[in-house]
BALOBA-1460 file (C-alpha; in Angstrom, 3 decimals):
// residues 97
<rec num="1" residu="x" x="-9.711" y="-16.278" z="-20.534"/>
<rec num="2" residu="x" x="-11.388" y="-16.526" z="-23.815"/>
<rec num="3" residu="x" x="-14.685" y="-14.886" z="-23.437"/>
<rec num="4" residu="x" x="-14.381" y="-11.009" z="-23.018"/>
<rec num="5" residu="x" x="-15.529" y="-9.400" z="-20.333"/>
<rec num="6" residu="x" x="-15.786" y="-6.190" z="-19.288"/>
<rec num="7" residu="x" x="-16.683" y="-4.071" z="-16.626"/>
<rec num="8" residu="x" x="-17.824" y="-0.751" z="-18.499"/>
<rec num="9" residu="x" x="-20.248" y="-0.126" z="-15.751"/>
<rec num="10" residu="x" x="-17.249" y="-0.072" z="-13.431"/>
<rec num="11" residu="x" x="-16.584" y="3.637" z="-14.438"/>
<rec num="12" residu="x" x="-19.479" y="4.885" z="-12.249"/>
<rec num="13" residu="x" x="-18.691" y="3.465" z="-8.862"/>
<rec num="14" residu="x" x="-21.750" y="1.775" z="-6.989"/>
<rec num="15" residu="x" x="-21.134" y="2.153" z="-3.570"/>
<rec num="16" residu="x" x="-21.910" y="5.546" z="-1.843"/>
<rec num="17" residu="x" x="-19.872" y="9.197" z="-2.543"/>
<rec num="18" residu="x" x="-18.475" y="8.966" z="0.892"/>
<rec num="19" residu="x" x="-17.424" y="5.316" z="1.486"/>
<rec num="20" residu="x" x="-13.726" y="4.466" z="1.296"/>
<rec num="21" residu="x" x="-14.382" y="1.238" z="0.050"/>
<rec num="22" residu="x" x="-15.675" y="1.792" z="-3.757"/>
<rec num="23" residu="x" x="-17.638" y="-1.295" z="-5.349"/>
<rec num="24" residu="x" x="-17.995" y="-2.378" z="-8.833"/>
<rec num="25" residu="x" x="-20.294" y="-3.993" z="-11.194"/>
<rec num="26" residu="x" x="-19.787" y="-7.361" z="-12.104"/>
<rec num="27" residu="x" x="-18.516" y="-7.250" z="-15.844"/>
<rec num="28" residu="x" x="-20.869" y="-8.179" z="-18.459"/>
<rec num="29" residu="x" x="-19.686" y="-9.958" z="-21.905"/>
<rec num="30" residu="x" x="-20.153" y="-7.833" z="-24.784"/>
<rec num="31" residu="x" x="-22.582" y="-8.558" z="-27.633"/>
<rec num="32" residu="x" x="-22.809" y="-7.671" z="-31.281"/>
<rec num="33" residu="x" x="-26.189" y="-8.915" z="-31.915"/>
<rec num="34" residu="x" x="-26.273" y="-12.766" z="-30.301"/>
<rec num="35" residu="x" x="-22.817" y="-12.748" z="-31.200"/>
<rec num="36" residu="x" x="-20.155" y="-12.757" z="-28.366"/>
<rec num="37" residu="x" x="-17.604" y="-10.006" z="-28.944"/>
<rec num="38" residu="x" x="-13.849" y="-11.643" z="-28.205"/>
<rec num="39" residu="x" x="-14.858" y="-14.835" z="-28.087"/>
<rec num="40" residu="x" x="-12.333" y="-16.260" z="-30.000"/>
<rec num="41" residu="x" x="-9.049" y="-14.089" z="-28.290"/>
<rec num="42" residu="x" x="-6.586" y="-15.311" z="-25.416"/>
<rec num="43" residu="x" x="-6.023" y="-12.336" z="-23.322"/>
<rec num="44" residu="x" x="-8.386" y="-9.827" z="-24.957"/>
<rec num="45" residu="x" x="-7.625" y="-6.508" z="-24.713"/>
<rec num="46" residu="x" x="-10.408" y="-4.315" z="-25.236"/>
<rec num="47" residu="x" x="-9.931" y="-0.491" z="-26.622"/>
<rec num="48" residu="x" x="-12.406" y="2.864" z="-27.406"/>
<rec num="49" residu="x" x="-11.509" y="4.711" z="-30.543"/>
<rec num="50" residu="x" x="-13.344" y="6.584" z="-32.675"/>
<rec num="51" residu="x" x="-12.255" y="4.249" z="-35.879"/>
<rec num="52" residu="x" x="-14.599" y="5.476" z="-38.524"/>
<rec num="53" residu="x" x="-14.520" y="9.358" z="-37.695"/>
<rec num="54" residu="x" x="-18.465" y="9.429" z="-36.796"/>
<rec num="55" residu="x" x="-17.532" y="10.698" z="-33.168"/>
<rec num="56" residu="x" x="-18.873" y="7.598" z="-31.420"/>
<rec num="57" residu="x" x="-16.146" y="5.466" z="-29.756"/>
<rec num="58" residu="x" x="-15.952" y="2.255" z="-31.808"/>
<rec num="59" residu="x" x="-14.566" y="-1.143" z="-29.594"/>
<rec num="60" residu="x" x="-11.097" y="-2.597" z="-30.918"/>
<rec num="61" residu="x" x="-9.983" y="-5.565" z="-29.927"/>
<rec num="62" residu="x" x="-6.567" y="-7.198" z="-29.469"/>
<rec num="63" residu="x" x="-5.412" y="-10.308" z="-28.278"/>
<rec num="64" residu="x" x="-2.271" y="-12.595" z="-28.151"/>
<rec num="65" residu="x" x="-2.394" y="-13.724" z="-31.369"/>
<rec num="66" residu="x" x="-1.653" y="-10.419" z="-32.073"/>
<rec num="67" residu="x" x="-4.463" y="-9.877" z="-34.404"/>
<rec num="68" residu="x" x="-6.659" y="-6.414" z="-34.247"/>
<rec num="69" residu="x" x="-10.561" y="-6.405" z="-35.212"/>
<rec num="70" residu="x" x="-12.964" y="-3.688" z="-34.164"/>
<rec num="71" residu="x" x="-16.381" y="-3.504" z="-33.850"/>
<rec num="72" residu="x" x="-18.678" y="-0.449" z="-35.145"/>
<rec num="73" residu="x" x="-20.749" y="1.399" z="-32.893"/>
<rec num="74" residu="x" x="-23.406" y="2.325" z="-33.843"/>
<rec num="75" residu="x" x="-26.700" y="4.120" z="-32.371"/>
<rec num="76" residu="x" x="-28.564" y="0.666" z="-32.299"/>
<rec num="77" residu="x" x="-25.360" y="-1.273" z="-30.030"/>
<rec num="78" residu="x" x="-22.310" y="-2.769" z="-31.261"/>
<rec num="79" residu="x" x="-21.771" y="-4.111" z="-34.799"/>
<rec num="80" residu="x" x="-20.218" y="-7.613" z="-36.015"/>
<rec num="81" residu="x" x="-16.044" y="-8.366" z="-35.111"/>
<rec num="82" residu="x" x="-14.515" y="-7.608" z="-38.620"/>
<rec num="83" residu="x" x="-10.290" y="-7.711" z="-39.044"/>
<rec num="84" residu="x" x="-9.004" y="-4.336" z="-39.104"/>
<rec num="85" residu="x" x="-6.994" y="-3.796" z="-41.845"/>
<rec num="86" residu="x" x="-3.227" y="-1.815" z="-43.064"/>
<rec num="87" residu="x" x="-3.681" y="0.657" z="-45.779"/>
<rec num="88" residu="x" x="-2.754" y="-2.184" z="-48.116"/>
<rec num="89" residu="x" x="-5.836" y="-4.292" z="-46.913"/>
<rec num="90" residu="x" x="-3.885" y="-7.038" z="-45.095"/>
<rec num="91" residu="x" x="-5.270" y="-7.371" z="-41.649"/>
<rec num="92" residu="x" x="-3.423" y="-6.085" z="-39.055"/>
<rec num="93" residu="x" x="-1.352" y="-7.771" z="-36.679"/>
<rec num="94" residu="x" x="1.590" y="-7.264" z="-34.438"/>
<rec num="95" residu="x" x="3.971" y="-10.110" z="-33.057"/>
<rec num="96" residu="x" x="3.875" y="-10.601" z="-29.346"/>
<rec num="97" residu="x" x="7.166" y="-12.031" z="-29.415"/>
């Protein structure tokens, strides 16, 4: 899977209170702008966390490669995929293997 999709919708259940079956939203890909959020990650794997201390819940993203970016959020949407970074200002990665 390279693109990353996800089902944020799929918090709020659509199907009725009292069915046993519960339904979900179909994911939807995640945009910054026209740009695709993910779109260059095997396996994303999508996190909220309040990065920048402005008490919104910013999106960072990780992926096999074991690199980390994050995208601001902002009251307009989501801003641009940027590397997040050590204290140091290397970009952050972990190794997989």
């Amino acid at each position: 899977m390279t693109h990353l999709l996800l089902a944020l919708a799929a918090l709020a259940p659509s199907g009725d209170a009292g069915d046993d079956l519960i339904l979900f939203k179909a994911p939807v890909q995640l945009m910054a702008g026209d740009a695709e959020l993910g779109r260059r990650k095997m396996y994303p794997s999508p996190a909220a966390f309040d990065v920048d201390g402005d008490g919104m819940q910013d999106l960072v993203l990780g992926g096999l490669s074991g690199r980390v970016t994050w995208s601001r959020r902002t009251a307009a949407g989501l801003g641009p995929e940027v590397p997040m970074e050590r204290t140091d200002g290397k970009q952050l990665s972990f190794n997989n293997w």
